[in-house]
ChimeraX commands (.cxc) that place a marker at each C-alpha (Angstrom):
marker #1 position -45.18,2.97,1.11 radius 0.5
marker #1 position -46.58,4.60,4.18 radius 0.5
marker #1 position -50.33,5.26,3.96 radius 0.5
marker #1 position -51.41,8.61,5.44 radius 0.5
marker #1 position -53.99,8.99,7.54 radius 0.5
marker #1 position -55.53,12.89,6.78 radius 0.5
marker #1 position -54.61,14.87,3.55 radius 0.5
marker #1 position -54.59,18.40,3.35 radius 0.5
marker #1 position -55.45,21.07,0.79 radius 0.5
marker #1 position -55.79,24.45,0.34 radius 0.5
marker #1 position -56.47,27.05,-2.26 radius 0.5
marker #1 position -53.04,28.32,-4.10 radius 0.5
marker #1 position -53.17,32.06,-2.86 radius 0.5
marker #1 position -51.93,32.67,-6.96 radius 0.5
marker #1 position -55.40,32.28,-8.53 radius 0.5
marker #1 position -53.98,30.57,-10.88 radius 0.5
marker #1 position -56.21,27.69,-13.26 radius 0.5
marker #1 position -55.71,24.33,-13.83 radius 0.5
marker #1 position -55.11,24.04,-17.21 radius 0.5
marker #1 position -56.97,21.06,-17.84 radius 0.5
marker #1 position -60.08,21.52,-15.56 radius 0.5
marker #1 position -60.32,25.35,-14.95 radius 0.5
marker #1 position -60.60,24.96,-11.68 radius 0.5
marker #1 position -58.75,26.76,-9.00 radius 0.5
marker #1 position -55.33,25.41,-8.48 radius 0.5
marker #1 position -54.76,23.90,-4.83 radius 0.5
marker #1 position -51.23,23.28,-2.74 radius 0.5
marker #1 position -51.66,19.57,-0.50 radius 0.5
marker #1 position -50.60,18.42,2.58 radius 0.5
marker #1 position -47.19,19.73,3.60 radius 0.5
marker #1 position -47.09,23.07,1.70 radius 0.5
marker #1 position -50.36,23.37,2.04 radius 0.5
marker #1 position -49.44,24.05,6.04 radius 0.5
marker #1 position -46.43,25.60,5.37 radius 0.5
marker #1 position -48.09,28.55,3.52 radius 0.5
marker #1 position -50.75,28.37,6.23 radius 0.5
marker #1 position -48.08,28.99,9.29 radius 0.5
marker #1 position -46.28,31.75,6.97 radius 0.5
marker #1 position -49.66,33.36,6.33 radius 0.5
marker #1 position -50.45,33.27,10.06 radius 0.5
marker #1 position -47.33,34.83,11.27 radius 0.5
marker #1 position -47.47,37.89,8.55 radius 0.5
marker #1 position -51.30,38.33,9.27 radius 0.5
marker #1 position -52.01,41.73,10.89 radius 0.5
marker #1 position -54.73,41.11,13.69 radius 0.5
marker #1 position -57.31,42.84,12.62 radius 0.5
marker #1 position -56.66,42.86,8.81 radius 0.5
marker #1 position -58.83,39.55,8.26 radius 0.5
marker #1 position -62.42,39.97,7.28 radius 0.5
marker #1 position -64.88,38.55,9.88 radius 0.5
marker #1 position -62.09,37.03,12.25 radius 0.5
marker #1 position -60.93,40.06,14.26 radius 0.5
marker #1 position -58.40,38.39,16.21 radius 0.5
marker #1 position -57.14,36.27,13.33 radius 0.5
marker #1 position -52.87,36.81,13.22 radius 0.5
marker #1 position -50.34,37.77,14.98 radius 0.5
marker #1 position -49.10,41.09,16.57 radius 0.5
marker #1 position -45.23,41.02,15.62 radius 0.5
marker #1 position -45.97,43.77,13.38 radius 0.5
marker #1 position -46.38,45.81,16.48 radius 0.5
marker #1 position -43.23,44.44,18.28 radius 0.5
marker #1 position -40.54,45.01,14.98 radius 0.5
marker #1 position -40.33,48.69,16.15 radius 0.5
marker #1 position -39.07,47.93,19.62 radius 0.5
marker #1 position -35.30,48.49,20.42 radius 0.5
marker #1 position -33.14,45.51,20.08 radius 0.5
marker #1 position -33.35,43.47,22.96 radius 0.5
marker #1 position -33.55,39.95,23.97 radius 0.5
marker #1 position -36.75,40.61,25.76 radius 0.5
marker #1 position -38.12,42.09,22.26 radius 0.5
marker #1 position -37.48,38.75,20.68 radius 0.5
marker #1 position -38.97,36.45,23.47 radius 0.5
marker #1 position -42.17,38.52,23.19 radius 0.5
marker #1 position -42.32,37.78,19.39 radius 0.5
marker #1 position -41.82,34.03,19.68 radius 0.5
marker #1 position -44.41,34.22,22.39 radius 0.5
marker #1 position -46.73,35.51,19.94 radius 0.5
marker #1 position -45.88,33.39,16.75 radius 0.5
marker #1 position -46.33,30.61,19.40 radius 0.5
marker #1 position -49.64,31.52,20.55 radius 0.5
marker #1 position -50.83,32.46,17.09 radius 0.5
marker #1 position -49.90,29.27,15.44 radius 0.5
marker #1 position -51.70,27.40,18.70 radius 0.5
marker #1 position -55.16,29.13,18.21 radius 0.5
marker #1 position -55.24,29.02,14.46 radius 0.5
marker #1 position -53.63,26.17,13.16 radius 0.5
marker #1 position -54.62,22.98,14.76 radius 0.5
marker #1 position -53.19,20.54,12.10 radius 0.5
marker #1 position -49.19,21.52,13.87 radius 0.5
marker #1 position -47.56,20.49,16.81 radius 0.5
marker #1 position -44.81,23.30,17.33 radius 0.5
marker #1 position -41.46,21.83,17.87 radius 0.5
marker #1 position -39.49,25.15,18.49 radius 0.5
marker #1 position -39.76,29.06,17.22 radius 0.5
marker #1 position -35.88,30.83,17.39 radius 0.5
marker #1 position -35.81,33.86,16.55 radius 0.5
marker #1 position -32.47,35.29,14.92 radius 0.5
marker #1 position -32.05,39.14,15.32 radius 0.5
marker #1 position -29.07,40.99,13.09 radius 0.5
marker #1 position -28.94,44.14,14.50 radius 0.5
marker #1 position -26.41,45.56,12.58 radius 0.5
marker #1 position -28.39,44.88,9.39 radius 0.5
marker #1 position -31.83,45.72,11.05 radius 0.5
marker #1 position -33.13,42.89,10.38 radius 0.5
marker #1 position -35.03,40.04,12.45 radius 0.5
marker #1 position -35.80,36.75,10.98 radius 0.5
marker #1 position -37.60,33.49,13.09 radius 0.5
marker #1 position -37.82,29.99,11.85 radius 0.5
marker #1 position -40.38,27.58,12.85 radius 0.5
marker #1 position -40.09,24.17,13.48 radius 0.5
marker #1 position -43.10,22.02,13.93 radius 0.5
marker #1 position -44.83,17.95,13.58 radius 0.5
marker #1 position -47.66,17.65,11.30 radius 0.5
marker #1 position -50.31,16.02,13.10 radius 0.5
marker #1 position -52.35,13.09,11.72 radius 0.5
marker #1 position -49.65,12.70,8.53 radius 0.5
marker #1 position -46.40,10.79,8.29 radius 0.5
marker #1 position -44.47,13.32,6.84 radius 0.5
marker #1 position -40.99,14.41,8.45 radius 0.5
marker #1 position -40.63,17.86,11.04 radius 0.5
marker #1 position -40.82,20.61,8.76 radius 0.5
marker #1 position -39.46,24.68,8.67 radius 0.5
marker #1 position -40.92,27.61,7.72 radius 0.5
marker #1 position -38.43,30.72,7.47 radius 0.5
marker #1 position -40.06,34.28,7.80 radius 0.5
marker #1 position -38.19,37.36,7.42 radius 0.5
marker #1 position -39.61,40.03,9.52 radius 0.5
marker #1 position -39.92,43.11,8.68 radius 0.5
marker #1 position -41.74,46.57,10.16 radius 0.5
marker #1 position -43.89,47.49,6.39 radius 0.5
marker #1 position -44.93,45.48,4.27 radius 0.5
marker #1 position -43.10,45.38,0.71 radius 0.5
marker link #1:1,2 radius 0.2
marker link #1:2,3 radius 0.2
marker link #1:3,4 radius 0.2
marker link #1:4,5 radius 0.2
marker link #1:5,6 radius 0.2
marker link #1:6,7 radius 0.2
marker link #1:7,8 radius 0.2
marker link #1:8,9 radius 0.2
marker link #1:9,10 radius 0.2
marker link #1:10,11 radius 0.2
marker link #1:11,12 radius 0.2
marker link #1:12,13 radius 0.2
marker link #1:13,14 radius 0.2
marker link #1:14,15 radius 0.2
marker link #1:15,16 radius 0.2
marker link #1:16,17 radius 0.2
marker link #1:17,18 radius 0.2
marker link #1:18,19 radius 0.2
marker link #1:19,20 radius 0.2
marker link #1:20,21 radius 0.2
marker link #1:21,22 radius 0.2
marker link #1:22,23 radius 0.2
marker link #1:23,24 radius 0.2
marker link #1:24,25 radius 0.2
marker link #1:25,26 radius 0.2
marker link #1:26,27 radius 0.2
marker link #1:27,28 radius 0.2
marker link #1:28,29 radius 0.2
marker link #1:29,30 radius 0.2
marker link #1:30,31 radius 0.2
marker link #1:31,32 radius 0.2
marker link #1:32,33 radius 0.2
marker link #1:33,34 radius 0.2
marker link #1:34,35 radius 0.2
marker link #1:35,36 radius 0.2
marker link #1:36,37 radius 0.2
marker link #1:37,38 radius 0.2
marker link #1:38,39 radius 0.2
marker link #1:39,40 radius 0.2
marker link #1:40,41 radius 0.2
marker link #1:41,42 radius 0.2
marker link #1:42,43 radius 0.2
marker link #1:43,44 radius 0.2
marker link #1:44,45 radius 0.2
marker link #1:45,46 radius 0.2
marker link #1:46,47 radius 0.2
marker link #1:47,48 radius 0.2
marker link #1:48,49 radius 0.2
marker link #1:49,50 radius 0.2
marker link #1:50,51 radius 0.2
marker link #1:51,52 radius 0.2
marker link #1:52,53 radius 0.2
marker link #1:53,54 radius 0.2
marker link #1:54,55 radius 0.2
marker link #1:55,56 radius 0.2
marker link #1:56,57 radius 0.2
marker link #1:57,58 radius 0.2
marker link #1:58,59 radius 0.2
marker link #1:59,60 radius 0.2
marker link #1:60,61 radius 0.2
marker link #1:61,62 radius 0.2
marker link #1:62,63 radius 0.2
marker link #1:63,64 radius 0.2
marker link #1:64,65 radius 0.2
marker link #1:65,66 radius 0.2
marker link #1:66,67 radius 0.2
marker link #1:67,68 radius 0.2
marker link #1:68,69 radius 0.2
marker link #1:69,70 radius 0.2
marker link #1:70,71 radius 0.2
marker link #1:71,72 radius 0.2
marker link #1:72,73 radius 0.2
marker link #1:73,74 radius 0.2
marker link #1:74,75 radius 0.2
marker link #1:75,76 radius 0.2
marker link #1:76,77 radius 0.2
marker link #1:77,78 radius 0.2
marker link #1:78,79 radius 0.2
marker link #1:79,80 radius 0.2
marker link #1:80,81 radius 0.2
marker link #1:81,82 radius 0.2
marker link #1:82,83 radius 0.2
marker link #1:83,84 radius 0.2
marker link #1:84,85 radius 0.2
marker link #1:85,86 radius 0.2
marker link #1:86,87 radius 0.2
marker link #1:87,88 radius 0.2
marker link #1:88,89 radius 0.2
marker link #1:89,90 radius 0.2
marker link #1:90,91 radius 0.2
marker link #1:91,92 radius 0.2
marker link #1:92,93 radius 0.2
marker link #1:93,94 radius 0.2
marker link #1:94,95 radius 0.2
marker link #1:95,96 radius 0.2
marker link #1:96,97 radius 0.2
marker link #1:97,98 radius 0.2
marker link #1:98,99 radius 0.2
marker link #1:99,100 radius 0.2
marker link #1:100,101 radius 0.2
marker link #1:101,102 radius 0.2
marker link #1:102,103 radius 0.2
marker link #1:103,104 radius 0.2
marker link #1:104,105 radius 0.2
marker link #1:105,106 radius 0.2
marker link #1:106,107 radius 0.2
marker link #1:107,108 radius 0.2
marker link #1:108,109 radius 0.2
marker link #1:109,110 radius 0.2
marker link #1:110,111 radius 0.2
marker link #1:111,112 radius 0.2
marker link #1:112,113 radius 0.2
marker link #1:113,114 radius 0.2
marker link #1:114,115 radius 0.2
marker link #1:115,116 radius 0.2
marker link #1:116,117 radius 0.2
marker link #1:117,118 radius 0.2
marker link #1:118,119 radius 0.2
marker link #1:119,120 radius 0.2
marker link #1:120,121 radius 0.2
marker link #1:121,122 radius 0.2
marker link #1:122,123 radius 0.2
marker link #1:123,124 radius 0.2
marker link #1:124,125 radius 0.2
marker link #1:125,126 radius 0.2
marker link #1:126,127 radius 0.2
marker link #1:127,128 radius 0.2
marker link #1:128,129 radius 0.2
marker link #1:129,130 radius 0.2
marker link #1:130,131 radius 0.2
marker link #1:131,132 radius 0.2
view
């Protein structure tokens, strides 16, 4: 068994209770990141309380014409993003997939946790100009 050397935990965004104990529930180590990098990405700067420059600026981006130099910009930003605000990731590679027949642009995230032995892990966003 490989012994880790950090663990990581976060609040489950759901609310929800622990049945037994009452307290909050809480999502460890890899999904705890995961959700992290997903809520990064999808975070409006600006929208956070008290962190002004907390997020990314995608949002800003999605309304651009369809061009290669559209998508560079965006996984420039979901690059420097996940840099400032989420230390516990080594990014790997961000490719960003746009269908423009379907109007839709999707990027996928590939990064190292750092300080667990865990293997490289995804995270899949679908972007989209409005929130649903």
């Amino acid at each position: 068994m490989a012994k880790r050397s950090k663990s990581f935990k976060d609040i489950n965004l759901s609310f929800k209770k622990h049945p037994i104990t009452n307290d909050l529930m809480v999502i460890k180590d890899e999904d705890a990141i995961k959700r992290s990098v997903h809520n990064i990405i999808l975070t409006i700067v600006g929208e956070k309380p008290f962190v002004n420059d907390f997020g990314s600026i995608i949002n800003q981006s999605l309304f651009e014409l369809d061009s290669g130099l559209n998508a560079i910009g965006i996984e420039n930003q979901i690059t420097s993003a996940l840099n400032q605000y989420e230390p516990r990731i080594r990014i790997d590679n961000v490719a960003i997939d746009v269908d423009g027949s379907n109007h839709e642009m999707s990027a996928r995230v590939n990064y190292s946790i750092t300080g667990l032995e865990a293997p490289s892990q995804a995270v899949d966003v679908l972007l989209f100009p409005a929130r649903v």
